[in-house]
PyMOL Python script that loads the backbone (N, CA, C, O; Angstrom):
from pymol import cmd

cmd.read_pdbstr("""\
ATOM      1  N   UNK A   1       0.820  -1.198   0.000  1.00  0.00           N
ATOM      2  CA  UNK A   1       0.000   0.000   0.000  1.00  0.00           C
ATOM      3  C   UNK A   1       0.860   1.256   0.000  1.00  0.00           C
ATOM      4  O   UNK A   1       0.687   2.288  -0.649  1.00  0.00           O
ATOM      5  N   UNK A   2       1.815   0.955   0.855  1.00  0.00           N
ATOM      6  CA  UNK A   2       2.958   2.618   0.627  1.00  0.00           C
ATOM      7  C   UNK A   2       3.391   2.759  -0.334  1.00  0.00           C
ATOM      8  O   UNK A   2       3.895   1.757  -0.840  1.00  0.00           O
ATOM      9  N   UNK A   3       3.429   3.841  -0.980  1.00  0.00           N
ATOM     10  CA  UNK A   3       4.037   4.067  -2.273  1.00  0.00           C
ATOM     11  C   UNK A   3       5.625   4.169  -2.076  1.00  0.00           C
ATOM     12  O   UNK A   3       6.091   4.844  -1.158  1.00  0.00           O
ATOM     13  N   UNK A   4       6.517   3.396  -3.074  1.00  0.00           N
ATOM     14  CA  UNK A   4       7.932   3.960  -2.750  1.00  0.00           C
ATOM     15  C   UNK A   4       8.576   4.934  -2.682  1.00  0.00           C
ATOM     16  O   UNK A   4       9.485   5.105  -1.869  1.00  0.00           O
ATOM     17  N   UNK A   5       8.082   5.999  -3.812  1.00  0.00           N
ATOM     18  CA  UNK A   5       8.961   7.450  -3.678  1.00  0.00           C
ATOM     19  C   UNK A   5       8.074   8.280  -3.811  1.00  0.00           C
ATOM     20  O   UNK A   5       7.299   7.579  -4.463  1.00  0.00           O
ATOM     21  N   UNK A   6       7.524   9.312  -3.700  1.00  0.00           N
ATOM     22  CA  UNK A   6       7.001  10.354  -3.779  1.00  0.00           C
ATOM     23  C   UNK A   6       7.686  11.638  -3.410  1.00  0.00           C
ATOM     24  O   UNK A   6       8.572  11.880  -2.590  1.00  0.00           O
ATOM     25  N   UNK A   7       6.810  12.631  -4.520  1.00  0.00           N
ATOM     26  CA  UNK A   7       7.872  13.575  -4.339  1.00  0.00           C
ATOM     27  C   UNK A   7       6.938  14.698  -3.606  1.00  0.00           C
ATOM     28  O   UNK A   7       5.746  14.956  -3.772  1.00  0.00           O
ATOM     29  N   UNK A   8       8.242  15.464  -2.442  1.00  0.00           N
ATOM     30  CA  UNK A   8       7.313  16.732  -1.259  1.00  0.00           C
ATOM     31  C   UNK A   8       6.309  17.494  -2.718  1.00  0.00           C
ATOM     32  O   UNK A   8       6.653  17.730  -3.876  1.00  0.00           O
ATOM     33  N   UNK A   9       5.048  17.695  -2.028  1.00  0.00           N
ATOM     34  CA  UNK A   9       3.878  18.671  -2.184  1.00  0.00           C
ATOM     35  C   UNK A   9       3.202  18.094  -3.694  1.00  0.00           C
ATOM     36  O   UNK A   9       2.461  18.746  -4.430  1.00  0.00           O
ATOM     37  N   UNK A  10       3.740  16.524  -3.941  1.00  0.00           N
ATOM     38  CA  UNK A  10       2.638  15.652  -4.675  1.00  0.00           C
ATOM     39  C   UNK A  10       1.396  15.513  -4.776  1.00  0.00           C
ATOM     40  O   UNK A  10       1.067  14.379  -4.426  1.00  0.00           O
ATOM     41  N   UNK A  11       0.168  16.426  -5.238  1.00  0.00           N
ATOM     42  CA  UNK A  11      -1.201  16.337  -4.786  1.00  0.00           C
ATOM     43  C   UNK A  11      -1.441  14.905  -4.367  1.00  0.00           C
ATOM     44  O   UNK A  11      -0.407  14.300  -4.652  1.00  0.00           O
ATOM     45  N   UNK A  12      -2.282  14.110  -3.847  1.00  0.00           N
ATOM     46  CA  UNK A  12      -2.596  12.517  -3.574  1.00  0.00           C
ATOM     47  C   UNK A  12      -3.970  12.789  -3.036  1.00  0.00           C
ATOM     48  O   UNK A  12      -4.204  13.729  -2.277  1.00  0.00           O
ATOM     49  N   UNK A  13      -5.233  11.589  -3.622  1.00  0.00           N
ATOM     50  CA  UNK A  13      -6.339  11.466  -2.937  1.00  0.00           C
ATOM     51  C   UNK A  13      -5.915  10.366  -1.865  1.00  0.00           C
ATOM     52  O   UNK A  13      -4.895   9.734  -2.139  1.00  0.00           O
ATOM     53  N   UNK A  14      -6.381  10.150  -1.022  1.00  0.00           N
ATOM     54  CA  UNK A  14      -6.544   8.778   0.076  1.00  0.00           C
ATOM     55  C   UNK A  14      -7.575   8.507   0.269  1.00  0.00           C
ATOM     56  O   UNK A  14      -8.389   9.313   0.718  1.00  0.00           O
ATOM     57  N   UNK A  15      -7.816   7.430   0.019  1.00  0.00           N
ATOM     58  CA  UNK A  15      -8.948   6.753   1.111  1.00  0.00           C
ATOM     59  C   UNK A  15      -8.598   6.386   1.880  1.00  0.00           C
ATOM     60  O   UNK A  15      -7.478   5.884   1.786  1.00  0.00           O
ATOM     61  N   UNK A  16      -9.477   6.362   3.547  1.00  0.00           N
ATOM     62  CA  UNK A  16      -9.285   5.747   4.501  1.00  0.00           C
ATOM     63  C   UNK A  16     -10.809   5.600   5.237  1.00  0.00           C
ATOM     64  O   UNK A  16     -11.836   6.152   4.842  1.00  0.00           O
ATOM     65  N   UNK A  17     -10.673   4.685   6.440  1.00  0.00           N
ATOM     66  CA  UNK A  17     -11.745   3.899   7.275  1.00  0.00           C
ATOM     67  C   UNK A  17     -11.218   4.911   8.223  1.00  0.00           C
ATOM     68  O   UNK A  17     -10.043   5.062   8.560  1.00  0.00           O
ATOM     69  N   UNK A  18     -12.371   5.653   8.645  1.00  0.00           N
ATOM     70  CA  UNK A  18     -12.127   6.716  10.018  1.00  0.00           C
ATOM     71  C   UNK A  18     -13.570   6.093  10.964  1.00  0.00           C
ATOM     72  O   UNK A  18     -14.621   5.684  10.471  1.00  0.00           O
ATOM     73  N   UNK A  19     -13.217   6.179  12.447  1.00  0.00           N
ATOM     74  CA  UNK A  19     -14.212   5.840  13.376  1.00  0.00           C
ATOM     75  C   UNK A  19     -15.258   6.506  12.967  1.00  0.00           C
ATOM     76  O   UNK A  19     -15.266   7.430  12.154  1.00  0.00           O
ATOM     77  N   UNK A  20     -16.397   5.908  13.687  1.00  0.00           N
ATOM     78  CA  UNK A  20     -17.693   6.749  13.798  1.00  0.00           C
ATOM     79  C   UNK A  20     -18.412   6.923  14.653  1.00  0.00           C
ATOM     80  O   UNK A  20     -19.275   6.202  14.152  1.00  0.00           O
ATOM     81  N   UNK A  21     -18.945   7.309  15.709  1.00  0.00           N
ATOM     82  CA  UNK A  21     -19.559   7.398  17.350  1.00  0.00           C
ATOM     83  C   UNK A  21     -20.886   8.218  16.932  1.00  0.00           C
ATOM     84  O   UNK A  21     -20.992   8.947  15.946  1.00  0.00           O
ATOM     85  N   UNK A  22     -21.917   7.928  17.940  1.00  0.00           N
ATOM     86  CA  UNK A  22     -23.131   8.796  18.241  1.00  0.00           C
ATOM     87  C   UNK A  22     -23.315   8.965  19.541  1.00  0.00           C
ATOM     88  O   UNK A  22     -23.544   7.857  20.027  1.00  0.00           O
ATOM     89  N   UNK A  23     -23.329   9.738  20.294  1.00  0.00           N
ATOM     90  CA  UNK A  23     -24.000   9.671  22.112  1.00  0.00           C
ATOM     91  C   UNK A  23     -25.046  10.038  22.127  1.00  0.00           C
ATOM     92  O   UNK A  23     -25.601  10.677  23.021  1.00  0.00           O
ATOM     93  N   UNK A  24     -25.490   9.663  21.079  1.00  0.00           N
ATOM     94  CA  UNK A  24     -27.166   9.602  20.934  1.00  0.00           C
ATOM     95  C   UNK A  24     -27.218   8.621  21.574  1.00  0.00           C
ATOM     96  O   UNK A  24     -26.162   8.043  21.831  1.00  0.00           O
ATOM     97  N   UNK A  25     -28.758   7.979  22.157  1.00  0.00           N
ATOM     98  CA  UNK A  25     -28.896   6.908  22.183  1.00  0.00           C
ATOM     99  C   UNK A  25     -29.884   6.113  20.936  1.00  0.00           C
ATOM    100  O   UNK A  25     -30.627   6.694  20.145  1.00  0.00           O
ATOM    101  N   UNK A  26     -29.664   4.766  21.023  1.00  0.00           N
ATOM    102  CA  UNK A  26     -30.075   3.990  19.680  1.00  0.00           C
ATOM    103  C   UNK A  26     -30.604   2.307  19.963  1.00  0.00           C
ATOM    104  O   UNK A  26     -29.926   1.486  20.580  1.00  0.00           O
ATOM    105  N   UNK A  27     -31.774   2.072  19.441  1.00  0.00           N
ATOM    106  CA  UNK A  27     -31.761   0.861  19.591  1.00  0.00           C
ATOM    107  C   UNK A  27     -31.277  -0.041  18.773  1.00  0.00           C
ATOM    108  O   UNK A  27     -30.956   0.314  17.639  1.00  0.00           O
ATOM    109  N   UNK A  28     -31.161  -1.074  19.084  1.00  0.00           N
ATOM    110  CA  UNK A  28     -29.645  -2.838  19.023  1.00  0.00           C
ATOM    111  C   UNK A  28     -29.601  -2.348  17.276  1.00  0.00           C
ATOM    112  O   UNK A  28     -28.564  -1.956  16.742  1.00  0.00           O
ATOM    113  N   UNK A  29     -30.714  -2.446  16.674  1.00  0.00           N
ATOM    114  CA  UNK A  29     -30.923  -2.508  15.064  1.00  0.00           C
ATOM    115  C   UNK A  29     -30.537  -1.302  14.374  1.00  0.00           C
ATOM    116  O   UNK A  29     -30.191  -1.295  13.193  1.00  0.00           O
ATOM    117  N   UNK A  30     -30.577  -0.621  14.867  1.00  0.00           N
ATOM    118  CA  UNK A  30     -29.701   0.974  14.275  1.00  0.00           C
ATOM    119  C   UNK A  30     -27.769   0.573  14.705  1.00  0.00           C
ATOM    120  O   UNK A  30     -26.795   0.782  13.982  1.00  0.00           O
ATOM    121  N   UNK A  31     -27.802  -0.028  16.083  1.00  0.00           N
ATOM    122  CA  UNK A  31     -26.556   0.289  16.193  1.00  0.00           C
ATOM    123  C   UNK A  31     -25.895  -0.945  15.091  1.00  0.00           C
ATOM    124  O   UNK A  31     -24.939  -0.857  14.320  1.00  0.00           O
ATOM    125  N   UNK A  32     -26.524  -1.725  15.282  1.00  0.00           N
ATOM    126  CA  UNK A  32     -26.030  -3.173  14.493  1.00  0.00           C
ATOM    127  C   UNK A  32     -25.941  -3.392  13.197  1.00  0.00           C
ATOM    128  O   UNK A  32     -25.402  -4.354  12.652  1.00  0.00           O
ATOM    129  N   UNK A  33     -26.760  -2.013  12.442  1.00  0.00           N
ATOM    130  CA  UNK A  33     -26.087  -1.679  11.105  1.00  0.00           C
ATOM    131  C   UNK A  33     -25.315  -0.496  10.901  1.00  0.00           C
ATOM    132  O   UNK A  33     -25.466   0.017   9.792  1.00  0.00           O
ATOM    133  N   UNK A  34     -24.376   0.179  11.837  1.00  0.00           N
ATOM    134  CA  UNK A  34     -23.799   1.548  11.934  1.00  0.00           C
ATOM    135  C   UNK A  34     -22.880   0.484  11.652  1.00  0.00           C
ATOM    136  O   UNK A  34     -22.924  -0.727  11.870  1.00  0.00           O
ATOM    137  N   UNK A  35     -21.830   1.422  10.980  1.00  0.00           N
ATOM    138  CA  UNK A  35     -20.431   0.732  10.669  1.00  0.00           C
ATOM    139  C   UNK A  35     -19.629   2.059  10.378  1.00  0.00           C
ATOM    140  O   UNK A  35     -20.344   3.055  10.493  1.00  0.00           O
ATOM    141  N   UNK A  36     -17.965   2.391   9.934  1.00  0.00           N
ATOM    142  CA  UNK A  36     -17.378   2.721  10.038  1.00  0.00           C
ATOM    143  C   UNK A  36     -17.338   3.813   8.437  1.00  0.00           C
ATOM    144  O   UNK A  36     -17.967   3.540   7.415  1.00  0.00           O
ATOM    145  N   UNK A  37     -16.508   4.932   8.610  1.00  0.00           N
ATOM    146  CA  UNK A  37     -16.814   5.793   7.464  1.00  0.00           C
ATOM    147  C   UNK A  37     -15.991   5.631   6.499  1.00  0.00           C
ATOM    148  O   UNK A  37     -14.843   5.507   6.927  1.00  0.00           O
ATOM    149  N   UNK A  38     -16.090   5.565   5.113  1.00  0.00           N
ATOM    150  CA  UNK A  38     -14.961   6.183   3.899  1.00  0.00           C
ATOM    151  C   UNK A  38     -14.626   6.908   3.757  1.00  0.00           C
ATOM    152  O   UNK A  38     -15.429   7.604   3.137  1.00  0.00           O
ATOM    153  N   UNK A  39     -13.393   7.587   4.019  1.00  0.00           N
ATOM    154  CA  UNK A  39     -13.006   9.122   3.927  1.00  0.00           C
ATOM    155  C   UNK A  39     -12.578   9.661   2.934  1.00  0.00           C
ATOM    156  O   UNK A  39     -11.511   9.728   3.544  1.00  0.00           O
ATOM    157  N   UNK A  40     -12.334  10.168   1.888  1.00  0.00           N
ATOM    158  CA  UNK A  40     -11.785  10.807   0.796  1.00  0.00           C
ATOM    159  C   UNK A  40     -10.834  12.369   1.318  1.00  0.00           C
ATOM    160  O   UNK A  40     -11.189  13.513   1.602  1.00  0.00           O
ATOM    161  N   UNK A  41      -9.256  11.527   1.234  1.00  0.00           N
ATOM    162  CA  UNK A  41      -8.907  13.595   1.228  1.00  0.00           C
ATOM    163  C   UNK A  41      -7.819  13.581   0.511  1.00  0.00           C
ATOM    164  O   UNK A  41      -6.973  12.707   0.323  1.00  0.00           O
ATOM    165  N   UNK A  42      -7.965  14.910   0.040  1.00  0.00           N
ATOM    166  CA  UNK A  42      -7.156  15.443  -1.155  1.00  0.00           C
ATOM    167  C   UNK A  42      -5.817  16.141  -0.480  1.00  0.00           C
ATOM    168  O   UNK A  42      -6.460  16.678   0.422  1.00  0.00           O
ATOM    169  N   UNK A  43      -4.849  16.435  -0.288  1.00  0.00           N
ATOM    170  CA  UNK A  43      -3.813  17.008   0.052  1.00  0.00           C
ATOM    171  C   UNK A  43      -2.235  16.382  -0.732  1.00  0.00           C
ATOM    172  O   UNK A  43      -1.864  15.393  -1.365  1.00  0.00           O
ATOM    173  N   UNK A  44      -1.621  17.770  -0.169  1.00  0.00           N
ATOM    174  CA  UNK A  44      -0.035  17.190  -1.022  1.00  0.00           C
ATOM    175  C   UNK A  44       0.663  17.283   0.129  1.00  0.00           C
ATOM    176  O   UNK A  44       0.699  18.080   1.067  1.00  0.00           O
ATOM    177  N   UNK A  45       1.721  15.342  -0.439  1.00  0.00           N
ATOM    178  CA  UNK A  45       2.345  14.700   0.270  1.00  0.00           C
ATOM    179  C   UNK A  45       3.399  15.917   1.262  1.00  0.00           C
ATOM    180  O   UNK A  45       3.607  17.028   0.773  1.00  0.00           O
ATOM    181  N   UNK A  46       3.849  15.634   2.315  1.00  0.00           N
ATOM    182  CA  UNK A  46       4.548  16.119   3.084  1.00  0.00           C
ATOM    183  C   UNK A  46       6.069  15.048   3.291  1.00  0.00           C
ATOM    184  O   UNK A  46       7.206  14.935   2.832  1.00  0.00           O
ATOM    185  N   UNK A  47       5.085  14.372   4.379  1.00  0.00           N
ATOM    186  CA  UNK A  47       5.852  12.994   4.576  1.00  0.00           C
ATOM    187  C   UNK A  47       5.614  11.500   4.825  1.00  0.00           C
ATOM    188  O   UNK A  47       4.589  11.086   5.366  1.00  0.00           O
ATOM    189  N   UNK A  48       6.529  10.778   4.438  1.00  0.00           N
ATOM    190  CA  UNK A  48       5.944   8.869   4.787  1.00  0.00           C
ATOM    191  C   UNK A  48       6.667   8.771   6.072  1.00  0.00           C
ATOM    192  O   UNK A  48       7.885   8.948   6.042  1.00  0.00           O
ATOM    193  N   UNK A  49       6.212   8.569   6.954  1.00  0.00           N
ATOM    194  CA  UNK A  49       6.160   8.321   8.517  1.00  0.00           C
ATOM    195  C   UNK A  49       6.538   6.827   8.745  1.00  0.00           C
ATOM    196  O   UNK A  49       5.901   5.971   8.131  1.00  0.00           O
ATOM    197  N   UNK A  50       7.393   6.518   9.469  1.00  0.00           N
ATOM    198  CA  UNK A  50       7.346   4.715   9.952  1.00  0.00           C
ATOM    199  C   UNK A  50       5.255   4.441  10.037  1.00  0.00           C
ATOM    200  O   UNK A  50       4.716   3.539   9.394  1.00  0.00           O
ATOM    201  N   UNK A  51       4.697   5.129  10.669  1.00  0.00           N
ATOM    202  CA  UNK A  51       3.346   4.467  11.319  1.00  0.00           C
ATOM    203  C   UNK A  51       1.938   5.467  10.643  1.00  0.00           C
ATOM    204  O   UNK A  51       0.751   5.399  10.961  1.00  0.00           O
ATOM    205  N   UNK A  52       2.747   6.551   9.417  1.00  0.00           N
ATOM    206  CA  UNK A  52       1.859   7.794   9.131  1.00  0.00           C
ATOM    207  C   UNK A  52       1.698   8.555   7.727  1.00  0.00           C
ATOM    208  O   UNK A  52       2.574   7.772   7.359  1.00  0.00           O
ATOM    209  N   UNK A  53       1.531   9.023   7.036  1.00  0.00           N
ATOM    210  CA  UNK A  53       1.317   9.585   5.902  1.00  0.00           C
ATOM    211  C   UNK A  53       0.652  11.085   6.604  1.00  0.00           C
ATOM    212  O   UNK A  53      -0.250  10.996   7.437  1.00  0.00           O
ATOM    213  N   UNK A  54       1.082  12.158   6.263  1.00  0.00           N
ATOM    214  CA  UNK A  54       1.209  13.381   6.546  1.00  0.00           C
ATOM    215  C   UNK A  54       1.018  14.402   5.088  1.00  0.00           C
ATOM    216  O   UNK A  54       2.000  14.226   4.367  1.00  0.00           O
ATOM    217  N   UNK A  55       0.452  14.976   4.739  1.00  0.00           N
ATOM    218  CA  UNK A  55      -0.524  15.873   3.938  1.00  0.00           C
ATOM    219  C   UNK A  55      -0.288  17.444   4.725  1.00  0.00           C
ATOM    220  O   UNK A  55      -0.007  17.747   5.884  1.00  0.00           O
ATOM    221  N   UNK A  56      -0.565  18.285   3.426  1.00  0.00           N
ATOM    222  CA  UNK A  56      -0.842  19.561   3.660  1.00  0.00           C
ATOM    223  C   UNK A  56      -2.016  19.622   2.662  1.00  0.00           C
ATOM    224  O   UNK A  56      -2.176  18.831   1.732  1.00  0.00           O
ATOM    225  N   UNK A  57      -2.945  20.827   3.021  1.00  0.00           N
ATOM    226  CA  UNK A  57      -3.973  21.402   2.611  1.00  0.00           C
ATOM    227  C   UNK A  57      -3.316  22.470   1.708  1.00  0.00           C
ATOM    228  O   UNK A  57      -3.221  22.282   0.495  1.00  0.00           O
ATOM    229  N   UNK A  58      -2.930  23.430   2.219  1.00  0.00           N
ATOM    230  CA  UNK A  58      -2.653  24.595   1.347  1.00  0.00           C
ATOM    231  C   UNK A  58      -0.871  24.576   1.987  1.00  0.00           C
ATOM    232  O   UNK A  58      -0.425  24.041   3.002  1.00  0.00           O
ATOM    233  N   UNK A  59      -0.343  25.186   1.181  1.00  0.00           N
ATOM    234  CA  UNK A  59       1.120  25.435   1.502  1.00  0.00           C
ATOM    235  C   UNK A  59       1.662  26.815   1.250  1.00  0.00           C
ATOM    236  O   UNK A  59       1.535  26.857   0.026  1.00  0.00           O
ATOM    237  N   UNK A  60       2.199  28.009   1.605  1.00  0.00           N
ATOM    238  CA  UNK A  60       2.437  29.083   1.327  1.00  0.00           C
ATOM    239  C   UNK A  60       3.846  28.985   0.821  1.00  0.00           C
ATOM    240  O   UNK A  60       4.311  27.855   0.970  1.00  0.00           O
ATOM    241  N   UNK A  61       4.807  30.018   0.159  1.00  0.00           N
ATOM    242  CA  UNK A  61       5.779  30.147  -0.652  1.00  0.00           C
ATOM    243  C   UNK A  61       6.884  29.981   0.009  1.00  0.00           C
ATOM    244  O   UNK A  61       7.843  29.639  -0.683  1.00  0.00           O
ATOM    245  N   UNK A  62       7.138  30.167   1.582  1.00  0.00           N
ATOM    246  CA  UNK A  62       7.876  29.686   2.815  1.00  0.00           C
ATOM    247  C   UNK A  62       7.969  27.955   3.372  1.00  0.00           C
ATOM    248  O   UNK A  62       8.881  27.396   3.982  1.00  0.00           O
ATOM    249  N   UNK A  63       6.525  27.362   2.842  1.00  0.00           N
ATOM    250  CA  UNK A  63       6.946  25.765   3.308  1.00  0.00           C
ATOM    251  C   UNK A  63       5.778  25.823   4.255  1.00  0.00           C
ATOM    252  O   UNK A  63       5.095  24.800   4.311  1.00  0.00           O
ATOM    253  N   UNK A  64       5.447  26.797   4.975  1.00  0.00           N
ATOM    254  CA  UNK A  64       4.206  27.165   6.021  1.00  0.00           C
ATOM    255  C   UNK A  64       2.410  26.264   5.821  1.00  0.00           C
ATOM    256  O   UNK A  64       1.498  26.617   5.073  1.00  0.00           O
ATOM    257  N   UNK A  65       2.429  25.399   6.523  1.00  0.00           N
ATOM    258  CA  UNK A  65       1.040  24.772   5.880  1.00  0.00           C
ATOM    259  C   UNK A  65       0.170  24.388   7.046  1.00  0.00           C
ATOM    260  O   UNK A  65       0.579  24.446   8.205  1.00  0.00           O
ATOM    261  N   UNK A  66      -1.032  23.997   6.713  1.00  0.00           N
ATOM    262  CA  UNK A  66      -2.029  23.244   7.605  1.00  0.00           C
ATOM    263  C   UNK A  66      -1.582  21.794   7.360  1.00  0.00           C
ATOM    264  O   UNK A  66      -0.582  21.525   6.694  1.00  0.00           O
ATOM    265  N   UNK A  67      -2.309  20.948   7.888  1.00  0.00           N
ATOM    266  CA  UNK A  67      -1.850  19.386   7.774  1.00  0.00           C
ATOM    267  C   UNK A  67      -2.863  18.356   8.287  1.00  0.00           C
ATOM    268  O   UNK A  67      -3.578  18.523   9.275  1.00  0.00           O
ATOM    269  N   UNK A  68      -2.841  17.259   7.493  1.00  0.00           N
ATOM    270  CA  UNK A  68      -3.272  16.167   8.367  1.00  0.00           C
ATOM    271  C   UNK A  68      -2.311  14.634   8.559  1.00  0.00           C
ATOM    272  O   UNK A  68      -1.351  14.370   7.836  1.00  0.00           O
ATOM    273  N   UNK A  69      -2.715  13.911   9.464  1.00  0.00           N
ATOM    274  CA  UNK A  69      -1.989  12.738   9.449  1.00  0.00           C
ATOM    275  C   UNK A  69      -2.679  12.040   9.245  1.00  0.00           C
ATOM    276  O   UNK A  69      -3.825  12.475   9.137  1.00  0.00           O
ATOM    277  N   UNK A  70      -2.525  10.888   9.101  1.00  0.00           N
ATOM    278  CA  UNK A  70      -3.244   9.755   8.490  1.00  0.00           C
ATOM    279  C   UNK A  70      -2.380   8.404   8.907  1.00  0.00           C
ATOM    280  O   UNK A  70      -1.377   8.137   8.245  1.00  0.00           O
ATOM    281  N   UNK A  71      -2.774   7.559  10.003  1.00  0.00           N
ATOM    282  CA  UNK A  71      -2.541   6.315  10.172  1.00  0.00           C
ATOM    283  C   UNK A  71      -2.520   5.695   9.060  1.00  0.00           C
ATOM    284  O   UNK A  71      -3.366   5.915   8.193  1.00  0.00           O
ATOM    285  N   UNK A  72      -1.028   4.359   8.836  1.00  0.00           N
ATOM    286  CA  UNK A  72      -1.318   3.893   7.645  1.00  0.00           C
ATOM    287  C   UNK A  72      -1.874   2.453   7.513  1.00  0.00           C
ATOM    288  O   UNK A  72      -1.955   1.681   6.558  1.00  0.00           O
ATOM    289  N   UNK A  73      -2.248   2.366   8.896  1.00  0.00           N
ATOM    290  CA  UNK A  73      -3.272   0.922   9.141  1.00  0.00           C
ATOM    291  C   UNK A  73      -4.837   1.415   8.711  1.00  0.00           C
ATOM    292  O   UNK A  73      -5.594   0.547   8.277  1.00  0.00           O
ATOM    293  N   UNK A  74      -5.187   2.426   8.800  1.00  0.00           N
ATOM    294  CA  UNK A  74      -6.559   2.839   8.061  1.00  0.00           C
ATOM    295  C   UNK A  74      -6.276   3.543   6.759  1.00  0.00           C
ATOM    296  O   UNK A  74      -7.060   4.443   6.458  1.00  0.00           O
ATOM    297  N   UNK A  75      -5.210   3.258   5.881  1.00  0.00           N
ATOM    298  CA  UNK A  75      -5.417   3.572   4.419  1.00  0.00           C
ATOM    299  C   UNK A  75      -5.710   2.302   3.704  1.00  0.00           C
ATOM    300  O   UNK A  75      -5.300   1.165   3.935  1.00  0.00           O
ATOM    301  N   UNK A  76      -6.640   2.821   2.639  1.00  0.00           N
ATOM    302  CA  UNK A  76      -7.252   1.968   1.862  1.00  0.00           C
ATOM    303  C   UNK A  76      -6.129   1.900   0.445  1.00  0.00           C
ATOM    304  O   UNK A  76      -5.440   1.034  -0.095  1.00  0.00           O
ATOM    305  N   UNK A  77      -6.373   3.108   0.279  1.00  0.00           N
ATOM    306  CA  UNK A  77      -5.894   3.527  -1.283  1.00  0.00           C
ATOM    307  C   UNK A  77      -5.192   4.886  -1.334  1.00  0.00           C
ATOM    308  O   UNK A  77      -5.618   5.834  -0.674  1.00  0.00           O
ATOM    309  N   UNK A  78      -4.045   4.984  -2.169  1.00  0.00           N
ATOM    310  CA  UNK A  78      -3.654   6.238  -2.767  1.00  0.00           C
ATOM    311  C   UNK A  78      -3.315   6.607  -4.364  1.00  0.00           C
ATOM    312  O   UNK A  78      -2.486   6.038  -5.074  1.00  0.00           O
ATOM    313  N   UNK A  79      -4.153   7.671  -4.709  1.00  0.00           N
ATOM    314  CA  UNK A  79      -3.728   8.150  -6.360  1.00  0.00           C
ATOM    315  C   UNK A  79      -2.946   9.350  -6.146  1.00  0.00           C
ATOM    316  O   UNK A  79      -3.220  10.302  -5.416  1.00  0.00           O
ATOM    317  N   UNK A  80      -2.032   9.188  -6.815  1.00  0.00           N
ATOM    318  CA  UNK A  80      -1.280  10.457  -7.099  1.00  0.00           C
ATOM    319  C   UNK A  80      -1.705  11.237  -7.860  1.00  0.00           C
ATOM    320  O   UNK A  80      -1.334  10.583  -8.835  1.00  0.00           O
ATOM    321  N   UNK A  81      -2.412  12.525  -8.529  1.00  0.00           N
ATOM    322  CA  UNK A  81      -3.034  13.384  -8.575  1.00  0.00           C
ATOM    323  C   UNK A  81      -2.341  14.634  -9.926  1.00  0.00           C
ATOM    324  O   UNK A  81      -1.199  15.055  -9.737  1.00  0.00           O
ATOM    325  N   UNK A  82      -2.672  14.838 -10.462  1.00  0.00           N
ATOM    326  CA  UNK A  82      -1.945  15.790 -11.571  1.00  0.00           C
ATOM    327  C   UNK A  82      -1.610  16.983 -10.935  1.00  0.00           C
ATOM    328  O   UNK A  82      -2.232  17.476  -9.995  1.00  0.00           O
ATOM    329  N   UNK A  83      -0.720  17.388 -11.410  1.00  0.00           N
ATOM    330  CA  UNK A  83      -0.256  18.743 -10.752  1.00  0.00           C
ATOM    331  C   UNK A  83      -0.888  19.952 -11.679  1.00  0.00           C
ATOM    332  O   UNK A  83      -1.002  20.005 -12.904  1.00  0.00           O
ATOM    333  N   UNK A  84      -1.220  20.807 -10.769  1.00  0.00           N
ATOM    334  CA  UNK A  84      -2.023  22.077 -11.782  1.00  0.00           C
ATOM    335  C   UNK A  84      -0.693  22.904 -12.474  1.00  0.00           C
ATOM    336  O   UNK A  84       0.303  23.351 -11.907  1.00  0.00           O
ATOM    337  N   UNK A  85      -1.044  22.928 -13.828  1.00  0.00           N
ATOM    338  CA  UNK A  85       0.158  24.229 -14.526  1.00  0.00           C
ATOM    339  C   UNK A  85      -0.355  25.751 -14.529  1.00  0.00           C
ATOM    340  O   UNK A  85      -1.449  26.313 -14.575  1.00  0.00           O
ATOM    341  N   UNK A  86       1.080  26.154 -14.451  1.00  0.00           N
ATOM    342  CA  UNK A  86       0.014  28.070 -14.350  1.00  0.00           C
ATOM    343  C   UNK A  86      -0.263  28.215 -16.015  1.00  0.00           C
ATOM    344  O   UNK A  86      -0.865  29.193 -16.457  1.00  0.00           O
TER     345      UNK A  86
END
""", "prot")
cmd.dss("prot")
cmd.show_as("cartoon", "prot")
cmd.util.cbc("prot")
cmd.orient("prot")
């Protein structure tokens, strides 16, 4: 599933299986078909982690970004993504 090389600020979609909770309350037959979510996110690669895959959202001209991590026991899938031309 890990890709071997990728290069920093590679757009990539992921899928992944993220938890799902309600503190609602629910009876047996609602809870007993609740199951777990598909996530779709778009970001460019940062870094491959021993245990993580790491994404930025937006990146400024300094390296400066938002981020997410991503366990790589809940990735499904990754596409590498076209890069936009100016």
């Amino acid at each position: 599933m890990r890709p071997k090389r990728i290069i920093k600020y590679t757009p990539l979609q992921v899928s992944w299986t993220d938890i799902v909770s309600d503190a609602a309350w629910h009876d047996r037959d609602e809870i007993e078909k609740a199951d777990t979510a598909m996530i779709q996110t778009i970001g460019f690669f940062l870094q491959n982690k021993k245990k993580s895959l790491k994404l930025a959202h937006s990146v400024t001209d300094d390296g400066a970004s938002d981020y997410t991590i991503i366990p790589w026991a809940v990735i499904k899938q990754i596409k590498e993504l076209k890069h936009v031309s100016d």
